[in-house]
N, C-alpha and C positions, 0 to 999 in steps of 0.2 A: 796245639797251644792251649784250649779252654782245659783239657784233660791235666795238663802241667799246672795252669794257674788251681784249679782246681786240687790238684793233691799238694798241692804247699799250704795252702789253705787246710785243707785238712789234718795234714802233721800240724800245721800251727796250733788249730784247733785242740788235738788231741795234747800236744804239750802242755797248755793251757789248762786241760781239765785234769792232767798227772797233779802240775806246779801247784792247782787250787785246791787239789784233794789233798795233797799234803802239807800243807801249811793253813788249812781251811782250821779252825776253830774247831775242837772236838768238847767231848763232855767231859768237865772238871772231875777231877776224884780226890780220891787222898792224896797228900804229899807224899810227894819220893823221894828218898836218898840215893843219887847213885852217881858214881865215881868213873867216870874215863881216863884212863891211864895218859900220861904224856909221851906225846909220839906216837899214837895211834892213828889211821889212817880213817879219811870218812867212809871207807865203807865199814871199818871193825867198829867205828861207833856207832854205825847206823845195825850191826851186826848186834851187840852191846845193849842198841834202845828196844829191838825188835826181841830181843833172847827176855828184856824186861817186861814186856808188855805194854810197850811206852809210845810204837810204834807198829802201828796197824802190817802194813805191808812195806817190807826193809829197799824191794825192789822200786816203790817208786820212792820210797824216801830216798835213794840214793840217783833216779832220775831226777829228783824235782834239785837234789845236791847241786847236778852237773848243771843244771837249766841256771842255778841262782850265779852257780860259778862265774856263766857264759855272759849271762845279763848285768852282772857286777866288773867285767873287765874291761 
């Protein structure tokens, strides 16, 4: 049982540090111009921000996606 509470804790934990890392405040640059087409799906936008440079790593921008999803329903 302490093994179980234990790794829920842990996934939580680690969800936590995806969901902070990407929405965590990075450093400002120049402005950007850039267009998402209508009807595109969140992973081709997070595909989209990441092919820009806009978005560090696409993989957890699109876990911390599903986490806001989860917590906003």
């Amino acid at each position: 049982m302490f093994f179980f509470i234990l790794g829920i804790a842990a996934v939580g934990f680690a969800a936590y540090l995806v969901y902070d890392h990407v929405t965590g405040k990075g450093a400002a640059g120049a402005p950007v111009r850039l267009e998402i087409p209508l009807g595109v799906t969140a992973n081709q936008a997070g595909q989209v921000l990441a092919n820009s440079g806009l978005v560090d790593n696409e993989l957890l921008f699109r876990l911390a996606l599903r986490l806001v999803r989860t917590m906003t329903k």
